[in-house]
C-alpha positions in Angstrom: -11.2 -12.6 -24.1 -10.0 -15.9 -22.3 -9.7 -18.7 -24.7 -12.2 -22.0 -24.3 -9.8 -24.2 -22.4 -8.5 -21.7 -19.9 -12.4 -20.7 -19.2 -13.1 -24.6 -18.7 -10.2 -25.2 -16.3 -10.9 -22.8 -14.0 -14.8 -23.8 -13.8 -14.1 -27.1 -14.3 -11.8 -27.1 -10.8 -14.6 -24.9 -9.2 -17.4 -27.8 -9.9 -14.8 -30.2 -8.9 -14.0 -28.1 -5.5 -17.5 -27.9 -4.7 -17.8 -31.6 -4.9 -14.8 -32.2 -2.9 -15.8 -29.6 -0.4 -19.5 -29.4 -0.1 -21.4 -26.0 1.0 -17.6 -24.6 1.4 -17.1 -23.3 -2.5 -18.8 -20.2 -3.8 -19.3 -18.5 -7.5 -20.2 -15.5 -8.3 -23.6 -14.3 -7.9 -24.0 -16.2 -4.0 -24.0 -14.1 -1.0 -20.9 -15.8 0.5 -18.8 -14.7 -2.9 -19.9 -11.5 -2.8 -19.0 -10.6 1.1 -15.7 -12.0 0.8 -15.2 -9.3 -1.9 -16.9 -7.1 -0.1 -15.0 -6.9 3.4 -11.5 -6.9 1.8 -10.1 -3.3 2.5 -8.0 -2.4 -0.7 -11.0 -1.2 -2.9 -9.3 -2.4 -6.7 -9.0 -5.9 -5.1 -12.3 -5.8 -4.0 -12.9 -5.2 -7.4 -11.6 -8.3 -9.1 -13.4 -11.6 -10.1 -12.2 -14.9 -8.6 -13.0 -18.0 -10.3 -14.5 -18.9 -6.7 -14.2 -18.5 -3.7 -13.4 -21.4 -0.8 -13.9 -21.1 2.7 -12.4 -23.8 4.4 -13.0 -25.1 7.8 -10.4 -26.9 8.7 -6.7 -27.5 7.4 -7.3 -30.4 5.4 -10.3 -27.9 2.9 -6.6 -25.8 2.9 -4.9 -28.8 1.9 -7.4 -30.0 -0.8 -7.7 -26.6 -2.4 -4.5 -26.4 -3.3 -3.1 -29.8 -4.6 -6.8 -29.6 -6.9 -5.3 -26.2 -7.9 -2.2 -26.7 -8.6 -3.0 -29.8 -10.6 -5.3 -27.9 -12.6 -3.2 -25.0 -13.1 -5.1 -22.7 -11.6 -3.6 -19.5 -8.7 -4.6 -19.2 -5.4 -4.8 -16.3 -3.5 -5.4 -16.4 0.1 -7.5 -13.9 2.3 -6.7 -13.7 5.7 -7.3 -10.5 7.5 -8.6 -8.7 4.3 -6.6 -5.7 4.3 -4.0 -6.8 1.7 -4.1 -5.7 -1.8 -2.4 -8.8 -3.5 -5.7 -10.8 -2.0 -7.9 -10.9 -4.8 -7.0 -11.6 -8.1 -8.8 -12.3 -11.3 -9.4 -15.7 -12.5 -7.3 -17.4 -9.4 -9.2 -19.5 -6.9 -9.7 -17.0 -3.2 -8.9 -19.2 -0.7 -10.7 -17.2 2.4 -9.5 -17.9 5.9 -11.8 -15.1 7.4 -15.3 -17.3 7.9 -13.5 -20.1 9.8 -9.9 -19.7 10.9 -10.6 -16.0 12.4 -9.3 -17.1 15.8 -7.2 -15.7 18.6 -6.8 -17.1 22.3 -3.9 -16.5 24.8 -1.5 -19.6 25.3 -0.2 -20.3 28.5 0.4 -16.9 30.9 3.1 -15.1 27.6 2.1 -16.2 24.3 -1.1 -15.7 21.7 -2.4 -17.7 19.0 -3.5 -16.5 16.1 -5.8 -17.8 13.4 -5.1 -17.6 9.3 -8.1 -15.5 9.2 -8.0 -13.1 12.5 -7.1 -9.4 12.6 -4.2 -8.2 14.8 -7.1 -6.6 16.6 -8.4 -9.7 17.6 -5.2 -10.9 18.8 -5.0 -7.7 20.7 -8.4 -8.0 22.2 -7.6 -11.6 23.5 -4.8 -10.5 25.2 -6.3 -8.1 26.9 -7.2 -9.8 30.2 -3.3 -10.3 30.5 -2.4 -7.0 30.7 -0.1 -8.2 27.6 0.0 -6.9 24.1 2.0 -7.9 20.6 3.7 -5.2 19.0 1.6 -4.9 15.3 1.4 -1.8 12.9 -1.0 0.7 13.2 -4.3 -0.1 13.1 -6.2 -3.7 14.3 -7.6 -4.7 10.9 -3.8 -6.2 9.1 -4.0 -10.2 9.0 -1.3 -12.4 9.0 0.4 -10.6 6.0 1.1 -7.8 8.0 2.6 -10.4 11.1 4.8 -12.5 8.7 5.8 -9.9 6.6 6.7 -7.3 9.0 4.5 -5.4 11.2 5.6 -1.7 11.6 4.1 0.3 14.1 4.1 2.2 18.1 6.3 -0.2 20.0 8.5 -1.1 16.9 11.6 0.7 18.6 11.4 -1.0 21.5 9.7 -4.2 21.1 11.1 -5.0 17.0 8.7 -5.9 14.1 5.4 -7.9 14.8 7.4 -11.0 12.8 9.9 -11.0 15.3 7.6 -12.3 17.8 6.6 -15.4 15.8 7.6 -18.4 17.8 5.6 -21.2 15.6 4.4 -21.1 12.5 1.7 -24.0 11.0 1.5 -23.7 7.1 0.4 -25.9 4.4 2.6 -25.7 1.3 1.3 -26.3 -2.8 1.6 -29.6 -2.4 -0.5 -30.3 0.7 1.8 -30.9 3.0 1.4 -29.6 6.5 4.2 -28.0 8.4 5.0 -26.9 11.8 7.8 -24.4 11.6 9.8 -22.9 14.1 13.5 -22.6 15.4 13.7 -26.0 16.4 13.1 -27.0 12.5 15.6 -28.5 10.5 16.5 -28.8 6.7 14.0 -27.5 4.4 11.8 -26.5 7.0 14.5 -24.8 8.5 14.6 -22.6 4.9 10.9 -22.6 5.1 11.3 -20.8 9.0 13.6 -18.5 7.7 11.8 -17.4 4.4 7.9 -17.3 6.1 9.0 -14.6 8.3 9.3 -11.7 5.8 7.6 -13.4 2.8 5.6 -16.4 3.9 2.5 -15.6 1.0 5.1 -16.7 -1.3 5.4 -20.3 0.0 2.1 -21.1 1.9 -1.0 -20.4 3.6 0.1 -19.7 7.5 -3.0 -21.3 8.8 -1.6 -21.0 12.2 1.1 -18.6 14.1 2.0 -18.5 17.8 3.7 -15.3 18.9 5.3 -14.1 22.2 3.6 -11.4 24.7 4.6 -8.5 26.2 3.3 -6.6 29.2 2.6 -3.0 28.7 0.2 -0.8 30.3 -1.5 2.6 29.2 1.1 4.4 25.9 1.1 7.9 26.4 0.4 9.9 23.2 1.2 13.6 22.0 -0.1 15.1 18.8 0.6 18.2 17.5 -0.6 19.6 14.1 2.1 22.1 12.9 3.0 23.5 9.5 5.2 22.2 6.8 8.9 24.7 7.8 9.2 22.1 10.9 9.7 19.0 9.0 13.6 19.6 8.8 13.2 19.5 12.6 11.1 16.6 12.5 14.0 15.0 11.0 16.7 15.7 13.5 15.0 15.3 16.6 12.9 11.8 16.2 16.0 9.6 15.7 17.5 11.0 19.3 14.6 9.6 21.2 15.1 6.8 23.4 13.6 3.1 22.1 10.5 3.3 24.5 9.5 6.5 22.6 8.5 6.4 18.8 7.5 9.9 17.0 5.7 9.2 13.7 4.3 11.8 11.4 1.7 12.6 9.0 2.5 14.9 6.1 -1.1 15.2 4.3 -4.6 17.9 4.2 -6.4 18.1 7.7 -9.3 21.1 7.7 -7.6 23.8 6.5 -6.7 25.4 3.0 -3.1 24.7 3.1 -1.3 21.1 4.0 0.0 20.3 7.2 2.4 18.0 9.4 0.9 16.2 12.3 3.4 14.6 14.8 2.4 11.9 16.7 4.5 11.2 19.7 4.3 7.8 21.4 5.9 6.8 24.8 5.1 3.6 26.2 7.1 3.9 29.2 5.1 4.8 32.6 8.2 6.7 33.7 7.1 10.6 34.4 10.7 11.0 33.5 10.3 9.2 30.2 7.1 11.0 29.5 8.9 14.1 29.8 11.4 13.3 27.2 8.8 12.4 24.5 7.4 16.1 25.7 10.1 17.6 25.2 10.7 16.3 21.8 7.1 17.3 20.8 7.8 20.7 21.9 11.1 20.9 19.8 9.3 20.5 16.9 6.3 22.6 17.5 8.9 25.9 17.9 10.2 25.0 14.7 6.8 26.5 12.7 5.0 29.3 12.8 2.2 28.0 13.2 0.3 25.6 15.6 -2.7 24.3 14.7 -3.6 21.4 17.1 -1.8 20.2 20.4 -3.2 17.4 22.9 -2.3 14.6 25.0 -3.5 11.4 26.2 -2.8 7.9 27.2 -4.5 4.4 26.2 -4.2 0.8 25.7 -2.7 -0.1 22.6 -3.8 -0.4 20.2 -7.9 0.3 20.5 -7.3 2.5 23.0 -5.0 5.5 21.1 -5.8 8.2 18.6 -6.1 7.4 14.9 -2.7 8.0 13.3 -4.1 10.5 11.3 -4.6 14.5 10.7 -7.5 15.9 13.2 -10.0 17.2 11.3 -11.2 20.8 12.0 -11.2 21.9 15.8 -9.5 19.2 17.1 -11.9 16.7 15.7 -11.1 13.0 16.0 -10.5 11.1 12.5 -12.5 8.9 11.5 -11.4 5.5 12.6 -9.4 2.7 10.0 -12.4 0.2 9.5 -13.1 -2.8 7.6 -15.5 -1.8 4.5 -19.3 -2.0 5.5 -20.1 -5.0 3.2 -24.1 -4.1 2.7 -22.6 -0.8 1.1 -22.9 0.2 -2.3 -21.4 3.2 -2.0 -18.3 4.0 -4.6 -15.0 3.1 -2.4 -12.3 4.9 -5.4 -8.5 3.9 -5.8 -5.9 3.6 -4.0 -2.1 3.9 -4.8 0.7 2.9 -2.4 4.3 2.8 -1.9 6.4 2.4 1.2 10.2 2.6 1.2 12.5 2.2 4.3 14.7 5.6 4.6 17.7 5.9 7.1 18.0 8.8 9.6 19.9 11.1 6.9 17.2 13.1 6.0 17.8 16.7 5.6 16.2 19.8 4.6 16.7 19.6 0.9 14.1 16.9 1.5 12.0 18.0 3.9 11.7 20.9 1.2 10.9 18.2 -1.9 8.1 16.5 0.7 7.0 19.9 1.2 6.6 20.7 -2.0 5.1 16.8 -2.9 2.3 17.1 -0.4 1.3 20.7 -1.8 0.7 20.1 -5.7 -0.6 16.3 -4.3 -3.8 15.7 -7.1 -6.0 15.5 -4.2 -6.6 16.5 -0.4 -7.1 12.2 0.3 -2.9 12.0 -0.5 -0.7 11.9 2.3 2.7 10.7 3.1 3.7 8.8 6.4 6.3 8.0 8.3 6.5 5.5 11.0 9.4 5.7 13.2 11.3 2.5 13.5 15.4 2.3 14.5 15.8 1.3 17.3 15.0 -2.9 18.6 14.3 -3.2 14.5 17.7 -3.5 14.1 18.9 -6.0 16.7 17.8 -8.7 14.2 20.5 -9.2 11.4 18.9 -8.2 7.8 19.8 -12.4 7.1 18.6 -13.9 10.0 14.7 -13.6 8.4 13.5 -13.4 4.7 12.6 -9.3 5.7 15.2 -6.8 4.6 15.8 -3.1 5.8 16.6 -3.5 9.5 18.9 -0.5 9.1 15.9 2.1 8.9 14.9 4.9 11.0 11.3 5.4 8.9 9.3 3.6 7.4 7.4 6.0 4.7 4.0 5.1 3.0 2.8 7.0 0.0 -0.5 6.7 0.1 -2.5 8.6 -3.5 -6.0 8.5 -2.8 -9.1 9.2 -5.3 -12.4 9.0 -6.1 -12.4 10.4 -9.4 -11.2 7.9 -12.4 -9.9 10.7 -14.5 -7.0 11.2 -11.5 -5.6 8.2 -11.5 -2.6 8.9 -14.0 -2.0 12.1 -12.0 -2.3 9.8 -8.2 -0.2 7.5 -9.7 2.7 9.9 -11.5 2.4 12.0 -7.8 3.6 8.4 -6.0 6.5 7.7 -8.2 7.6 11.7 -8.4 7.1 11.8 -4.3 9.8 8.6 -4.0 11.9 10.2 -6.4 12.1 13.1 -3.8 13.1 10.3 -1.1 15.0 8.7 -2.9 18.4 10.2 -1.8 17.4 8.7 1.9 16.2 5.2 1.0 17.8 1.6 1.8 14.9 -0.3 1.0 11.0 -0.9 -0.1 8.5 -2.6 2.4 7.3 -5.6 1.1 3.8 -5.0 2.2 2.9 -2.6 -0.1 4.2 -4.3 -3.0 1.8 -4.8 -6.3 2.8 -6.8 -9.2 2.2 -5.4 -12.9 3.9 -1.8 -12.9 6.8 -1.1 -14.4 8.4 -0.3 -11.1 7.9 -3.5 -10.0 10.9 -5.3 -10.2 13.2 -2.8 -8.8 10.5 -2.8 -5.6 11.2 -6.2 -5.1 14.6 -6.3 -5.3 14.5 -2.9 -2.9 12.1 -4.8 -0.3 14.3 -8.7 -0.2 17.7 -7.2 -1.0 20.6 -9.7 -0.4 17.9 -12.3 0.6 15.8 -12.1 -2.7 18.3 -14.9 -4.5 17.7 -17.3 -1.9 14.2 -16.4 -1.6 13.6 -17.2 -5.3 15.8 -20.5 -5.0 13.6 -21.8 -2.6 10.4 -20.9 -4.1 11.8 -22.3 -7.0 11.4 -25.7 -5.2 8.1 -25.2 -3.2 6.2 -23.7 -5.7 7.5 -24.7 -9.0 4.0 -24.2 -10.8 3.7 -20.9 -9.0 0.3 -21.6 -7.7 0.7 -19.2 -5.1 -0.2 -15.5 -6.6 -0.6 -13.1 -3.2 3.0 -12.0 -3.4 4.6 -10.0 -6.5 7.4 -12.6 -5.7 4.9 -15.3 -7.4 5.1 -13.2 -10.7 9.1 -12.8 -11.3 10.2 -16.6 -11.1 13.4 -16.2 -13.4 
């Protein structure tokens, strides 16, 4: 039960928000509070109960909201693009960028802008007239989290991580202030440059970012859906690809009674030579099982354009697409337990054999395991030069334990922790995205996802945030 003063602070600053910002502050029980909870992805965030929600329209509501926060010692979270778990929390004010920042436009004939609130689909569909693209993560619904905190996906081998395209940052920090960042900056906002691209939720709310382009026509894809015995070859043959071709996987439950591997193969190169390679590669690892269930090609514009990354259901059928939550639906959206850890190219059969034997006894068919090829262009960036840490990986590997059934959720969450115990052997590092404050795990994940940046990290937050009114970053928790 929240004591009297703590339960008149946080309405008190909600009344005094709405005053400062008329028709832009929201409580529970208006239709404006309940879509913003409604459209964020994560479903246990969508759960929680802000003390209100603000929608601001312009950088100065941004401003306002937090200096009236922080001076009543009350979080903020901030929503952006409305995938991120860390979004929402209880009791903190949820700053939402979605209603008026979602913007995207091209800038000049090889940049995009992108709004605080816009999708990496949206910055993908205004640089589609160009012929130009940003290299993102997987799937168009990711905000600005995913761009300044990594950003792993098709072209990361070639192209780097979607924060390595930033060129221009515009934040407003705790106190109000309003920064331009870039690499022109100098003194603290030189830190602030350094730290917003790997971990920016712990410093600001990125109102603003300005990336560089790339041209790329259509990305030829393979899948093949395969059984478990060829994961050992999965291992060995995806780090000897070339940069312009990336071969993810998908260890997880597609139509069948047993669990299965789907490869998904990714050249981005127009070169029949090229293509061939990737081909080839697809091929290696489809005469490493017994059994093929599922082989087809194609080619698309990235992003909208290419097959789900996900296990075809039975027949061949397409998966059902990664969408934001319908927010008219009442429909129970279950739980949701991730982990993500950056593995090097070492991975052998002993734990293709534990993965194997992970994704079999997994509590439920909605579990899967992931890998997202990276090596390659991630690594041309120095682990110091930016706040984000595990350059040196060849995978990136999500743990995803889904349910819909509250009686599994010890069981989802004891299959996670078990599953990176299996990886464990191959891992260099956690991927901040997926980090969650609260578990007893969480302080090694943060030190696994910042490494040998996470003392000057918490120095400078330390000095920008000193009340910690920021709260959408685990980082926000752990102030020593």
């Amino acid at each position: 039960m929240d004591s009297l003063p703590a339960f008149e602070q946080r309405n008190g600053l909600a009344a005094e928000l709405a005053s400062a910002l008329p028709g832009r502050v929201h409580v529970a029980g208006e239709p404006q509070f309940r879509d913003s909870l409604a459209r964020v992805f994560f479903p246990e965030a969508a759960r929680r109960s802000p003390s209100c929600v603000v929608t601001p329209a312009d950088v100065a509501d941004v401003a306002t909201t937090l200096t009236r926060a922080a001076a009543a010692g009350v979080p903020v979270t901030v929503r952006g693009g409305g995938l991120s778990s860390n979004c929402v929390r209880d009791d903190a004010v949820l700053l939402d960028l979605s209603v008026h920042f979602a913007t995207a436009r091209t800038d000049g004939d090889s940049h995009v802008v992108v709004g605080g609130g816009a999708t990496v689909g949206e910055a993908l569909a205004a640089t589609t007239p160009t012929g130009r693209v940003i290299p993102v993560g997987i799937a168009g619904i990711a905000g600005l989290g995913l761009i300044t905190r990594g950003g792993v996906g098709y072209l990361t081998r070639d192209l780097g991580l979607t924060l390595d395209q930033i060129v221009e940052l515009e934040m407003v920090l705790p106190d109000g202030t309003w920064l331009r960042l870039s690499e022109d900056s100098r003194g603290v906002e030189e830190e602030l440059w350094w730290a917003a691209r790997g971990c920016a939720p712990s410093f600001g709310v990125v109102t603003s970012a300005r990336l560089r382009t790339h041209p790329q026509g259509p990305v030829y894809v393979e899948r093949a859906v395969v059984g478990l015995d060829a994961l050992a070859t999965y291992f060995a043959t995806a780090p000897q690809l070339p940069r312009h071709t990336t071969m993810g996987a998908v260890l997880g439950w597609g139509g069948g009674p047993d669990p299965v591997l789907l490869v998904y193969t990714a050249c981005r190169s127009s070169c029949d030579d090229d293509v061939d390679v990737a081909r080839s590669a697809t091929s290696a690892v489809v005469a490493a099982s017994k059994n093929t269930f599922f082989r087809a090609e194609t080619s698309g514009r990235y992003l909208a354009g290419l097959p789900e990354f996900a296990i075809p259901g039975p027949g061949g059928a397409e998966p059902a697409a990664i969408a934001p939550p319908d927010p008219t639906s009442t429909a129970h959206r279950g739980w949701f337990y991730g982990k993500s850890v950056f593995t090097g190219p070492n991975l052998g059969a002993d734990i293709a054999d534990g993965l194997a034997a992970a994704i079999t006894a997994a509590p439920t068919r909605a579990c899967r395991i992931d890998f997202q090829h990276t090596g390659g262009a991630l690594a041309d960036v120095e682990d110091t030069a930016t706040a984000f840490w595990g350059r040196r990986g060849e995978w990136n590997v999500p743990l995803n334990a889904i349910w819909s059934d509250a009686a599994d959720t010890d069981a989802c969450r004891a299959w996670a922790r078990d599953t990176l115990a299996v990886l464990a052997p191959g891992t260099i590092g956690g991927y901040s995205v997926e980090l969650r404050s609260g578990f007893a795990e969480s302080a090694a994940e943060i030190d696994a996802a910042y490494g040998g940046n996470l003392r000057k990290l918490r120095d400078l937050r330390d000095r920008i945030d000193p009340g910690g009114v920021l709260l959408n970053h685990p980082l926000a928790q752990e102030l020593p």
